[in-house]
C-alpha atoms as one frame of an Amber mdcrd trajectory, in Angstrom:
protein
  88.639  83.665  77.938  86.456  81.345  76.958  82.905  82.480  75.305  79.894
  79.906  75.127  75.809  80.488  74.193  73.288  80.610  77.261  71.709  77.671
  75.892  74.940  75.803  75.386  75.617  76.880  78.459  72.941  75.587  80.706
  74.037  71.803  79.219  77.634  72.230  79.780  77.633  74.331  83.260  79.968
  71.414  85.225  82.655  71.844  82.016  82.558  75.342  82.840  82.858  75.600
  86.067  85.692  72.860  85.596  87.364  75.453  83.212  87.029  77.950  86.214
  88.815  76.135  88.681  91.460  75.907  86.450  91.654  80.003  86.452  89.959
  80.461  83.019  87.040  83.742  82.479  83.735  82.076  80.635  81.434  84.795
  79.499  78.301  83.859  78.621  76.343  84.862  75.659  72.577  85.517  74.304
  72.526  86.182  70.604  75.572  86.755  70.622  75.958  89.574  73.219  77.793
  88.807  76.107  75.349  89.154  79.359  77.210  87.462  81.880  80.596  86.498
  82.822  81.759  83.359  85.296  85.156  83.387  86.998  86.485  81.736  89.899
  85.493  82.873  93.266  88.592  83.109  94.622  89.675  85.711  92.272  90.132
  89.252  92.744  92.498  91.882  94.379  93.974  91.071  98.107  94.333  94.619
  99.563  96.811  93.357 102.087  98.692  92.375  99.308  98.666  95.400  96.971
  99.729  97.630 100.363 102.536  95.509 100.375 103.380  95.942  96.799 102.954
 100.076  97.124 105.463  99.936 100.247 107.932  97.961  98.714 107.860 100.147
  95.706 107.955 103.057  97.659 110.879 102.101  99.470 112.897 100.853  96.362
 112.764 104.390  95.207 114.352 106.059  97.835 116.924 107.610  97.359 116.761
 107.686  93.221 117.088 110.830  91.474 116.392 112.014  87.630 120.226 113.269
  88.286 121.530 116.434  87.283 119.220 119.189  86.196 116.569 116.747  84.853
 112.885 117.415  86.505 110.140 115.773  86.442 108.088 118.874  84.618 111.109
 119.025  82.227 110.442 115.740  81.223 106.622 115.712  80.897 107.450 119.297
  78.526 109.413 117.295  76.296 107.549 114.548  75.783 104.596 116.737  74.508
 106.576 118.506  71.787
């Protein structure tokens, strides 16, 4: 993630937008505080996709067991003590 001033900013904006096509995060700063953030706008989650990830994962763990007398409640017990 790249981090740049406002006013630096403002003279460089095609070199950052540039960097964002390329997939990079610029955040942008004011004395040094961060105020705003660029990224591409492309980017973000794709339900459709993440639906497809829970299913598949789902599916993968059919059928799989802790085996033996090993729970689930047993397990979150022990890893407290």
């Amino acid at each position: 993630m790249l981090e740049i001033g406002a006013f630096e900013a403002k003279n460089k904006l095609a070199a950052l937008l540039d960097a964002v096509e390329r997939g990079d995060e610029v955040v942008i700063t004011r004395r040094g505080k961060p105020v705003a953030k660029l990224v591409s706008a492309t980017a973000g989650s794709d339900r459709a996709k993440a639906v497809a990830a829970a299913h598949r994962i789902m599916a993968l763990r059919q059928g799989v067991t802790l085996g033996g007398d090993v729970t689930l409640k047993g397990l979150i017990y022990d890893g407290l003590r």
